[in-house]
Backbone as numpy.savetxt, mean C-alpha at the origin, in Angstrom:
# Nx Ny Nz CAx CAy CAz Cx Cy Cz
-12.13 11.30 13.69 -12.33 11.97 12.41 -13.69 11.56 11.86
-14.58 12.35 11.77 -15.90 12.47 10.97 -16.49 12.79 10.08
-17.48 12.67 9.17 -17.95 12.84 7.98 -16.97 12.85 6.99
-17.16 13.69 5.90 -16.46 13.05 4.36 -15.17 13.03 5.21
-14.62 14.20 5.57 -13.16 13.73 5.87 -12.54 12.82 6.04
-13.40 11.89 6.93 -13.24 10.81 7.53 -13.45 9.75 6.64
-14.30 9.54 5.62 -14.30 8.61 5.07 -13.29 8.40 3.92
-12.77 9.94 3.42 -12.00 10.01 2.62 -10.65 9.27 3.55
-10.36 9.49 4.33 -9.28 9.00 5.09 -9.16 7.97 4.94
-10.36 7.04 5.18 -10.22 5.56 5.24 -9.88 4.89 4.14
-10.72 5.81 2.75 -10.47 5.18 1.59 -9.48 5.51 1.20
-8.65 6.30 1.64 -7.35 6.09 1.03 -6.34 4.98 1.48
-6.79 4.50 2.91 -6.04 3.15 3.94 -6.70 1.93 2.45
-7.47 2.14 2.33 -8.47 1.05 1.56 -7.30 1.04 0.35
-6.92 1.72 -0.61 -6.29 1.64 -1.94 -4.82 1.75 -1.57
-4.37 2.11 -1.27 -2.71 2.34 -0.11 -2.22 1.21 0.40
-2.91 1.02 1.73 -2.12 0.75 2.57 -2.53 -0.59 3.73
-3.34 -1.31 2.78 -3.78 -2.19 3.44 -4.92 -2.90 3.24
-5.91 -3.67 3.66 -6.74 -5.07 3.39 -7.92 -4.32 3.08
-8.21 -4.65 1.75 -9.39 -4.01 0.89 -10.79 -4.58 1.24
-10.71 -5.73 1.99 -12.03 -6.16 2.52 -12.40 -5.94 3.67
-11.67 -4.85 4.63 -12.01 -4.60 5.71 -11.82 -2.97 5.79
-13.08 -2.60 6.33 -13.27 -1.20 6.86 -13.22 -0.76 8.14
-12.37 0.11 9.07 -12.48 0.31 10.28 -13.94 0.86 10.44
-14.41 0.74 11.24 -15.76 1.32 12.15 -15.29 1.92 13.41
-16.37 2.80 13.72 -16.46 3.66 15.24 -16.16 2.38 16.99
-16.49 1.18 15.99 -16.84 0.50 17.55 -15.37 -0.04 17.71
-14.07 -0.02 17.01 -12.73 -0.55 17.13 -12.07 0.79 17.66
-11.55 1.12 18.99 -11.25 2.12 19.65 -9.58 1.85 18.96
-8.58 3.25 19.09 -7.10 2.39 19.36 -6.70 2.16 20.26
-5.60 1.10 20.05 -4.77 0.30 21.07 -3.48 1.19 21.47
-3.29 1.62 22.90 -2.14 2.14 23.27 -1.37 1.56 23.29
0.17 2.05 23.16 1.47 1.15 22.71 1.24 -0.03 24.01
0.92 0.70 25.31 1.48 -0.43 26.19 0.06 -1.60 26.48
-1.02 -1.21 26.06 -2.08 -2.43 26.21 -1.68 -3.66 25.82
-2.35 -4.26 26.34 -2.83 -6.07 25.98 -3.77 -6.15 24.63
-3.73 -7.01 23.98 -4.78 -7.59 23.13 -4.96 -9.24 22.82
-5.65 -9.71 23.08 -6.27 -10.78 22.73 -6.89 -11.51 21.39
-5.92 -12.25 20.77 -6.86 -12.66 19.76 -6.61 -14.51 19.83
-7.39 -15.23 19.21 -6.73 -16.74 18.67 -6.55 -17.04 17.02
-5.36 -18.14 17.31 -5.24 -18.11 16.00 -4.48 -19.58 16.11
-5.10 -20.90 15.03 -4.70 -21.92 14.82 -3.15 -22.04 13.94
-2.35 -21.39 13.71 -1.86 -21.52 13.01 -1.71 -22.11 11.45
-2.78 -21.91 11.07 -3.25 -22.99 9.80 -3.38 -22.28 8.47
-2.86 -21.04 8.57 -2.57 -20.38 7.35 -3.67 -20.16 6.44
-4.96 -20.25 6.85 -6.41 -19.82 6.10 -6.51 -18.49 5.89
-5.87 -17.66 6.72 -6.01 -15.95 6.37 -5.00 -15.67 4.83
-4.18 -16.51 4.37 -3.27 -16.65 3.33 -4.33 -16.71 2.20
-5.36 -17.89 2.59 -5.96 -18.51 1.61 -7.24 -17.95 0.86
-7.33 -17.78 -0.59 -8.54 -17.16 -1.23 -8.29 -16.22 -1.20
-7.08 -15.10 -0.86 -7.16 -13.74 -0.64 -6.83 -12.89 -2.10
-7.48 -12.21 -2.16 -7.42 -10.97 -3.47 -7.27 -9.47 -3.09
-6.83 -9.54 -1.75 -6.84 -7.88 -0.80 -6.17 -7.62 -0.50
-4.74 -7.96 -0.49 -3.82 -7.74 0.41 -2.94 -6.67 -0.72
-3.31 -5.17 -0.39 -2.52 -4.21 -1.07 -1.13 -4.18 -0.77
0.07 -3.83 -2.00 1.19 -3.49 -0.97 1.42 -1.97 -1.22
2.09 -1.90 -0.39 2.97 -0.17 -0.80 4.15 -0.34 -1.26
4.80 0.55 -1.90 6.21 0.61 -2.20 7.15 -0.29 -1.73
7.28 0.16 -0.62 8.32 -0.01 0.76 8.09 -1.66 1.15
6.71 -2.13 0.62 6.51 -3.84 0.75 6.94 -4.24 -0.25
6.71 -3.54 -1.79 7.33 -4.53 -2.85 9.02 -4.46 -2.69
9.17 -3.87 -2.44 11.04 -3.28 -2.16 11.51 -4.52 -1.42
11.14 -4.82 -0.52 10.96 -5.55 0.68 11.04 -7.25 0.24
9.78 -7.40 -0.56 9.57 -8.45 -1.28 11.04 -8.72 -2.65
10.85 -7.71 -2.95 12.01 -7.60 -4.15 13.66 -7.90 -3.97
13.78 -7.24 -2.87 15.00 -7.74 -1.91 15.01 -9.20 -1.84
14.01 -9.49 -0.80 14.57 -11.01 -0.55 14.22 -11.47 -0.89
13.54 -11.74 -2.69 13.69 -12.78 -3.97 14.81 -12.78 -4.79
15.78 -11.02 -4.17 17.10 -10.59 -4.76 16.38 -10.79 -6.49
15.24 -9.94 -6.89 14.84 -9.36 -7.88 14.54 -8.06 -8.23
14.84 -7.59 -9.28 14.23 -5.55 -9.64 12.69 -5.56 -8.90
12.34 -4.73 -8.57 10.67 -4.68 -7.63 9.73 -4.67 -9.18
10.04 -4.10 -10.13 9.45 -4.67 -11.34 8.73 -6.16 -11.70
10.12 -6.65 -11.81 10.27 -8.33 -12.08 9.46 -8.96 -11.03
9.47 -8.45 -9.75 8.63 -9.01 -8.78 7.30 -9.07 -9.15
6.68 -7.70 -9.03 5.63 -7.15 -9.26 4.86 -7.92 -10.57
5.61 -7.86 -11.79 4.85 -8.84 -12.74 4.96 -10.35 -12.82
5.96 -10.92 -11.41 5.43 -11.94 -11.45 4.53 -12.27 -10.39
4.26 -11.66 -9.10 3.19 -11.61 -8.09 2.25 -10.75 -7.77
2.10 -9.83 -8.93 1.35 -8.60 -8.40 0.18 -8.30 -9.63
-1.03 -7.69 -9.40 -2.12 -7.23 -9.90 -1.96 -5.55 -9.90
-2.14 -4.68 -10.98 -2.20 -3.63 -10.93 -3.25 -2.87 -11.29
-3.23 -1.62 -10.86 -4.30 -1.06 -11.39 -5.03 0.24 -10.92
-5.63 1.05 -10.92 -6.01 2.47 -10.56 -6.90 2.72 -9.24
-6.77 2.89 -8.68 -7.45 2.91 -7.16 -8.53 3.69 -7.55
-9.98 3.33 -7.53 -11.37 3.74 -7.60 -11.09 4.97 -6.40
-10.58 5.16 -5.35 -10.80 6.05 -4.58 -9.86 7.30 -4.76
-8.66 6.35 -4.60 -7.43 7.56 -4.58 -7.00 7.50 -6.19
-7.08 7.32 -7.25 -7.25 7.83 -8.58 -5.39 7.45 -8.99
-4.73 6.61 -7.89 -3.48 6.20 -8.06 -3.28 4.68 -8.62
-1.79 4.49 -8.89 -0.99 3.19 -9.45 -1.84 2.26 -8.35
-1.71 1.34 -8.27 -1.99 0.18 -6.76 -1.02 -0.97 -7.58
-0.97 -1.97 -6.45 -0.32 -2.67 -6.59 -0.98 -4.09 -5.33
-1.41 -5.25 -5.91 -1.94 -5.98 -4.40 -1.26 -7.32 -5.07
-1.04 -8.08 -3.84 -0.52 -9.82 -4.52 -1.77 -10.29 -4.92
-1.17 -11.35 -6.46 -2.30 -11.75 -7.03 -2.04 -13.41 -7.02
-3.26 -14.05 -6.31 -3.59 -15.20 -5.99 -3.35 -16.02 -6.95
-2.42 -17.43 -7.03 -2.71 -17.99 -7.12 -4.01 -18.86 -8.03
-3.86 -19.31 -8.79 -5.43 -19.67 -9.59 -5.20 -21.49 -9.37
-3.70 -21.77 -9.58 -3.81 -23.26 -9.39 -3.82 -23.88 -7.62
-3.50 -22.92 -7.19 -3.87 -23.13 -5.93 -4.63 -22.91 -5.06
-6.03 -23.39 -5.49 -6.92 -22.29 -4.58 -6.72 -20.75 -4.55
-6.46 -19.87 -5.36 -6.09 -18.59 -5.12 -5.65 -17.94 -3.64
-4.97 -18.87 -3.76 -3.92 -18.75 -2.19 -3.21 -18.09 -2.38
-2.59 -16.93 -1.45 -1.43 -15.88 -1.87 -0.07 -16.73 -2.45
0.93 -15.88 -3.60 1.97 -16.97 -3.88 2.90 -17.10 -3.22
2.95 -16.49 -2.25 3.89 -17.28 -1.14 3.94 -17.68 -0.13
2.21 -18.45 -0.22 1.87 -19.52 0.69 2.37 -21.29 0.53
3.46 -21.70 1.30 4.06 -22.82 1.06 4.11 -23.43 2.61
2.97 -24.66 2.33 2.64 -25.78 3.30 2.55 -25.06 4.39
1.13 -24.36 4.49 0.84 -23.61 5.23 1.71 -22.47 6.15
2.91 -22.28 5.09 3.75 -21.04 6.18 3.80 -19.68 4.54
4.77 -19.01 5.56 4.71 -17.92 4.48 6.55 -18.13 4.05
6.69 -18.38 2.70 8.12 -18.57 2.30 8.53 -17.05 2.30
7.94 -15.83 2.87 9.26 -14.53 2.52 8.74 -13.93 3.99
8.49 -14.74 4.98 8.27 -14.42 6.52 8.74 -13.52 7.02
9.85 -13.12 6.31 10.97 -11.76 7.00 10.78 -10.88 5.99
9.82 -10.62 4.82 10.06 -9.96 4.23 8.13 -9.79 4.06
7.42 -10.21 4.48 6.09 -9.95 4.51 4.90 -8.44 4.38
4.12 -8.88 3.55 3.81 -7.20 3.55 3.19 -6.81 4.90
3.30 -5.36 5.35 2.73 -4.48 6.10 1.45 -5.43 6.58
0.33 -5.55 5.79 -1.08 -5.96 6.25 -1.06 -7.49 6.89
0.16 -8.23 6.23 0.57 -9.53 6.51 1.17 -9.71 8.07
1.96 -8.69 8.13 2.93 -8.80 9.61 1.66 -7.95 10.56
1.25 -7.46 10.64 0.45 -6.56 11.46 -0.93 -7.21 12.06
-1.28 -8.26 11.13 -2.73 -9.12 11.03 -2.37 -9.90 12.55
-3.29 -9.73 13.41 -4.29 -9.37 13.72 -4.82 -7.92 14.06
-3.91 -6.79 13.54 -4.13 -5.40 14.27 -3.84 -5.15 12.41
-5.02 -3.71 12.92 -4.73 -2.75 12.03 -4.01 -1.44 11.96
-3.91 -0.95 11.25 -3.40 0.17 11.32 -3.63 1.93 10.48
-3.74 2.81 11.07 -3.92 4.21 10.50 -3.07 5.49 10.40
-2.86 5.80 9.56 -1.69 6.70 9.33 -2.39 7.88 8.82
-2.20 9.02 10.05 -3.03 10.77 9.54 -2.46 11.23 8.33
-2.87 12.19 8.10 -2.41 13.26 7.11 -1.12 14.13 7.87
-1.31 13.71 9.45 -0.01 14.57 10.31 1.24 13.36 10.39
0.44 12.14 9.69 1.64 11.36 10.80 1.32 10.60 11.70
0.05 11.13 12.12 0.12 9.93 13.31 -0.33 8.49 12.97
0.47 7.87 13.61 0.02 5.99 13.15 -0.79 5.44 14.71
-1.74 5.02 14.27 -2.69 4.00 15.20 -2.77 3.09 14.97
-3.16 2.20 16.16 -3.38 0.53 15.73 -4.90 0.43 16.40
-5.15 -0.75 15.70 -6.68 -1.41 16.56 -6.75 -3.04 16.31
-7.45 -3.55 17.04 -7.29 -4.97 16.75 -8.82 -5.30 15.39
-8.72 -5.99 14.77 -9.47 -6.61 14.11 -10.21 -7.78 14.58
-11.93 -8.09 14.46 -12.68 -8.82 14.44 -11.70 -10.18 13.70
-11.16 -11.32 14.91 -10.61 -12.68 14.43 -11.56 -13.80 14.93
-11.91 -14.16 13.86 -12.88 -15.26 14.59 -12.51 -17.15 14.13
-11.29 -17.03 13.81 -10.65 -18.59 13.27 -10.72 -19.35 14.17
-10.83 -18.80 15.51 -10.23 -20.17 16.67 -9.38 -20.29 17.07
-8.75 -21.25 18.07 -8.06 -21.79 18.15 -7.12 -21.29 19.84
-6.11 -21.23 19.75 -5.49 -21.04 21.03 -5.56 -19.09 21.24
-6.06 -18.99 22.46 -5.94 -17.32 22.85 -4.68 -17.06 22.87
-4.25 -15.95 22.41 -3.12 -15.44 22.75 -3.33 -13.94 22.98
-2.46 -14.07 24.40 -2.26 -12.31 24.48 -0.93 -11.60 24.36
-0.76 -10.51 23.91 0.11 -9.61 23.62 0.10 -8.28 23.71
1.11 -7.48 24.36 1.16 -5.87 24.34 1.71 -5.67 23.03
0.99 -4.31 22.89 1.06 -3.68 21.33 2.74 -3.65 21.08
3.17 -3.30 21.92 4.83 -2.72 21.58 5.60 -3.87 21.32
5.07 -5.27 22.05 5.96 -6.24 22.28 5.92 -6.93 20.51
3.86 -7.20 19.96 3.78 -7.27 18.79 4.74 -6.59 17.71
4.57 -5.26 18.04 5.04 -4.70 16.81 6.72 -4.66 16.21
7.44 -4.92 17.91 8.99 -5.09 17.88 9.18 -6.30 17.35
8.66 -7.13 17.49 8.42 -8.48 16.89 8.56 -8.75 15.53
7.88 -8.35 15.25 7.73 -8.00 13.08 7.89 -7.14 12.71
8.94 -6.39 13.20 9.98 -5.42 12.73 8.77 -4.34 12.33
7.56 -4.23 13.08 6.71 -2.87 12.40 6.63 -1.83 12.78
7.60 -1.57 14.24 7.57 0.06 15.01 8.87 0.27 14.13
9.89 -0.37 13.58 10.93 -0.14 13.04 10.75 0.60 11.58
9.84 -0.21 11.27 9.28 0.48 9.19 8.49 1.60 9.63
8.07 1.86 10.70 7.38 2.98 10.87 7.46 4.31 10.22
8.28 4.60 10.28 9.08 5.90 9.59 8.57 5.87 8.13
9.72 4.89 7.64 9.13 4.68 5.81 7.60 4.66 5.79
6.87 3.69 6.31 5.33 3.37 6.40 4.69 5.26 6.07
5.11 5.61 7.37 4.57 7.31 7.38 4.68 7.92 6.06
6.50 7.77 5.59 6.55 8.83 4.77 5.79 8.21 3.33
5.40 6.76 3.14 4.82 6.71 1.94 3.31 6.76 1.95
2.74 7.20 2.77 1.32 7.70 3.27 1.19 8.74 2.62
2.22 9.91 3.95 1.92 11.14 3.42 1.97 11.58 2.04
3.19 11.02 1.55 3.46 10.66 0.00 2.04 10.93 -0.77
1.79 9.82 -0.76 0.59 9.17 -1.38 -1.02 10.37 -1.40
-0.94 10.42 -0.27 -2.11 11.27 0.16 -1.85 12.29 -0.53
-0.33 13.09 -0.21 -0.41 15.03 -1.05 -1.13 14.45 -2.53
-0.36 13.16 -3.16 -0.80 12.96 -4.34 -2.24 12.73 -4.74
-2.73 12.17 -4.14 -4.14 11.63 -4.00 -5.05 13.42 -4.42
-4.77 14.21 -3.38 -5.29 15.63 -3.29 -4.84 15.83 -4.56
-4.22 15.62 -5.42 -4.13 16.39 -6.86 -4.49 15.07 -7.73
-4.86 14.01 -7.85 -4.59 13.06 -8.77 -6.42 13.56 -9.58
-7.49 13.87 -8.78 -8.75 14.47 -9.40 -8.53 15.40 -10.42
-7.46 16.41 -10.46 -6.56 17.45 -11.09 -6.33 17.42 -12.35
-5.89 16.02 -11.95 -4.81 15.19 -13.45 -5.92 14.71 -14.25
-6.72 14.14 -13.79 -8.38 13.52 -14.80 -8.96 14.15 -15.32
-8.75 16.10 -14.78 -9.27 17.05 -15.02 -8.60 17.72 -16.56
-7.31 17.30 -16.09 -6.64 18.41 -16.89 -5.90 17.88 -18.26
-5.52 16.45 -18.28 -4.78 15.89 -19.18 -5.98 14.94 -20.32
-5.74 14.93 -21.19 -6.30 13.88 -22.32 -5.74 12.21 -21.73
-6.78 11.40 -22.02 -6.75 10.19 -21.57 -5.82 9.51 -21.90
-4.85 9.98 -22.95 -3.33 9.17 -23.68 -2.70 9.84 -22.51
-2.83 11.08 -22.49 -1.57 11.39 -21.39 -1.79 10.67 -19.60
-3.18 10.88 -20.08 -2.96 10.74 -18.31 -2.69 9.35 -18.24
-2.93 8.36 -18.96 -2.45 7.28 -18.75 -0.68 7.07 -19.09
-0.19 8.43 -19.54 1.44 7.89 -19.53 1.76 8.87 -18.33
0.84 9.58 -17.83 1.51 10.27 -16.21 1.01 8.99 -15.09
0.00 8.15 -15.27 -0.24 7.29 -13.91 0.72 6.65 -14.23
1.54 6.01 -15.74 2.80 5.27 -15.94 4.12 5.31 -15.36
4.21 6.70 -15.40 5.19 7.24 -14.68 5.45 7.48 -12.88
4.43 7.69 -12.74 4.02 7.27 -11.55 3.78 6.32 -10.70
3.65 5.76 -11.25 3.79 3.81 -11.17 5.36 3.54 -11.41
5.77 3.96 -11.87 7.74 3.78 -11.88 8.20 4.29 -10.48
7.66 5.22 -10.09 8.20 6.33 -9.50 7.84 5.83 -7.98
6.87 5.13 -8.25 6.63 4.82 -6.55 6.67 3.51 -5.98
6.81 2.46 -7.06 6.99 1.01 -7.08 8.76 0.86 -7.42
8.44 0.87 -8.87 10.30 0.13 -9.55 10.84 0.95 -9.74
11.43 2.27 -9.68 12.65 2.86 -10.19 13.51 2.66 -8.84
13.53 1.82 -8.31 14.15 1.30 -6.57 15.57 0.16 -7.32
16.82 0.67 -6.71 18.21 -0.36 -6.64 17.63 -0.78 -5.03
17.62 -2.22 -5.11 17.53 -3.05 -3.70 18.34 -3.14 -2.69
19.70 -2.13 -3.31 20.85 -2.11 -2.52 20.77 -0.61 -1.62
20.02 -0.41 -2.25 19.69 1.40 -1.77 18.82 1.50 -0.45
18.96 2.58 -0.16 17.74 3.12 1.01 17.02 3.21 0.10
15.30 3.33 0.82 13.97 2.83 -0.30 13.95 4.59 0.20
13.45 4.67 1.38 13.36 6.48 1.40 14.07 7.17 0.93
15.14 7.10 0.58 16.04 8.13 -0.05 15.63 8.53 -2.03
15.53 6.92 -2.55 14.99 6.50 -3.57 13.87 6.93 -3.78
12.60 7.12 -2.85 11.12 7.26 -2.82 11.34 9.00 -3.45
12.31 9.59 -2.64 12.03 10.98 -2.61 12.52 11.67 -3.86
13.68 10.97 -4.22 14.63 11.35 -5.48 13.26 11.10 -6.93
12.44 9.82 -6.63 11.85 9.35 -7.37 10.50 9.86 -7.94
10.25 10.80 -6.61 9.22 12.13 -6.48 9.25 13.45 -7.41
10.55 13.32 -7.19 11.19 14.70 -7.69 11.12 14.49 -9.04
11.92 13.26 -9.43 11.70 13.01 -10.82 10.61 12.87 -11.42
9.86 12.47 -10.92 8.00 12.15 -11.55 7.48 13.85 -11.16
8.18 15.28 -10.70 7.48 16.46 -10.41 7.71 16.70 -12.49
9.03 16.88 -12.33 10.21 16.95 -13.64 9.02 16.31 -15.16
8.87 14.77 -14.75 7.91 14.67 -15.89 6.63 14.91 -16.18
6.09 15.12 -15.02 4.83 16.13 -14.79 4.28 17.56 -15.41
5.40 18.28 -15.06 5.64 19.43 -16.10 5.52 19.48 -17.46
6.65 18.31 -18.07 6.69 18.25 -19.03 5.01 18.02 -19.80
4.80 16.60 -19.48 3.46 16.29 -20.21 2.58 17.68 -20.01
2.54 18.69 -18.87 1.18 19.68 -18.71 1.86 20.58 -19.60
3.08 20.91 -20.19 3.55 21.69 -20.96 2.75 20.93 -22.54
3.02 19.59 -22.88 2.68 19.17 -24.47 1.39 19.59 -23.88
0.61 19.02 -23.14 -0.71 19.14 -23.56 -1.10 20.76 -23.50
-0.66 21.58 -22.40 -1.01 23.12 -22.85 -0.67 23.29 -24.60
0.05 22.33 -25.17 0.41 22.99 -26.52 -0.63 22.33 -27.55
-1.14 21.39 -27.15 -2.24 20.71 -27.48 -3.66 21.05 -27.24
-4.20 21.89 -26.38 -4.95 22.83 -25.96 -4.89 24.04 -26.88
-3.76 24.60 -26.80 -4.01 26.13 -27.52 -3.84 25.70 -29.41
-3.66 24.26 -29.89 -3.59 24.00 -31.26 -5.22 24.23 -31.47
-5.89 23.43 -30.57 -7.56 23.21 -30.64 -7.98 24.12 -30.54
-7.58 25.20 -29.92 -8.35 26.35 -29.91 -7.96 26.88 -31.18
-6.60 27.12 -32.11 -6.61 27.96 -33.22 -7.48 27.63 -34.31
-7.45 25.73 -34.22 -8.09 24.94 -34.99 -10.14 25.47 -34.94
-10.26 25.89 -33.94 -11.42 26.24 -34.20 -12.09 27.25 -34.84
């Protein structure tokens, strides 16, 4: 994928769906399910440490929210940074470091990760990245690791069965595509609503794709119901403000 298209693509991986300090380039080919890859890694938990990038998606705070057995809310304001994606014009959501600890992610404990089974997307996947089309299709590539330490090799399939990530696959996809139809209209919304509203439609939207989730529930089933409902309040607000529009015009 080339020119704007292409870059638009990426920047939406950039605010979505993964590590804000790293950009794929032309020279990282993808990895077929059945290849080898090579990386080292000391076990020493430094990729944890100083980090301010690690975006989640939905389907990670859910994840996270579960196995603290907290609302993805309650999670979110106690580990999470929010805020409007410069690219894709959406909610975001990334873990927020730590300040007494070296701004170490907060659930870095004596160099392991305390929610290991419940880790975000960019967390379980590290040393490989990953890309999700506008069709669906998901790719991997390995990432530039330069920590050291013992080589290890691994086939892609064996990695990914591993940390349960060919399994989230599905969800992963559908909160992409999600994201993206939205992305294509969110320029729309900046266009069309007054700055009170549009900040109570990114509100709503931010409910809708993070916390309006029961932890006991399917998250996809929830995601979609949660869609529908944020179409429902969508309407509404472009209805006040059409009525707010045609006042200004009589007013003139």
């Amino acid at each position: 994928m080339k020119g704007k298209l292409g870059r638009k693509m990426k920047d939406r991986q950039v605010d979505l769906c993964g590590r804000v300090d790293f950009q794929r380039d032309s020279t990282l080919p993808d990895l077929g399910r059945e290849e080898t890859f090579s990386f080292a890694c000391r076990g020493c938990g430094d990729c944890c440490r100083g980090r301010e990038d690690i975006v989640l998606s939905g389907y990670d705070l859910y994840r996270i929210a579960r196995r603290l057995k907290l609302p993805p809310q309650l999670a979110a304001e106690n580990f999470c940074r929010r805020y409007i994606g410069a690219e894709s014009g959406l909610p975001v959501l990334r873990l927020a470091p730590r300040r007494e600890a070296g701004r170490n992610c907060p659930f870095l404990f004596q160099n392991r990760c305390s929610i290991h089974d419940a880790k975000p997307l960019a967390c379980a996947l590290y040393p490989l990245g990953q890309e999700i089309s506008a069709e669906g299709r998901v790719s991997y590539f390995l990432q530039p690791v330069d920590c050291g330490g013992k080589v290890q090799q691994e086939r892609v399939c064996d990695y990914l069965s591993r940390y349960d990530i060919k399994a989230r696959e599905p969800v992963d996809v559908l909160w992409a595509q999600r994201c993206m139809a939205l992305e294509d209209r969110a320029e729309t919304w900046a266009r069309e609503f007054e700055p009170v509203l549009l900040r109570r439609l990114l509100q709503k939207l931010e409910q809708a794709l993070y916390y309006n989730y029961s932890i006991d529930d399917d998250f996809a089933v929830q995601l979609e119901e949660n869609l529908n409902w944020f179409e429902k309040e969508l309407e509404k607000l472009a209805e006040f403000q059409s009525r707010r529009n045609s006042i200004k015009k009589i007013d003139r």
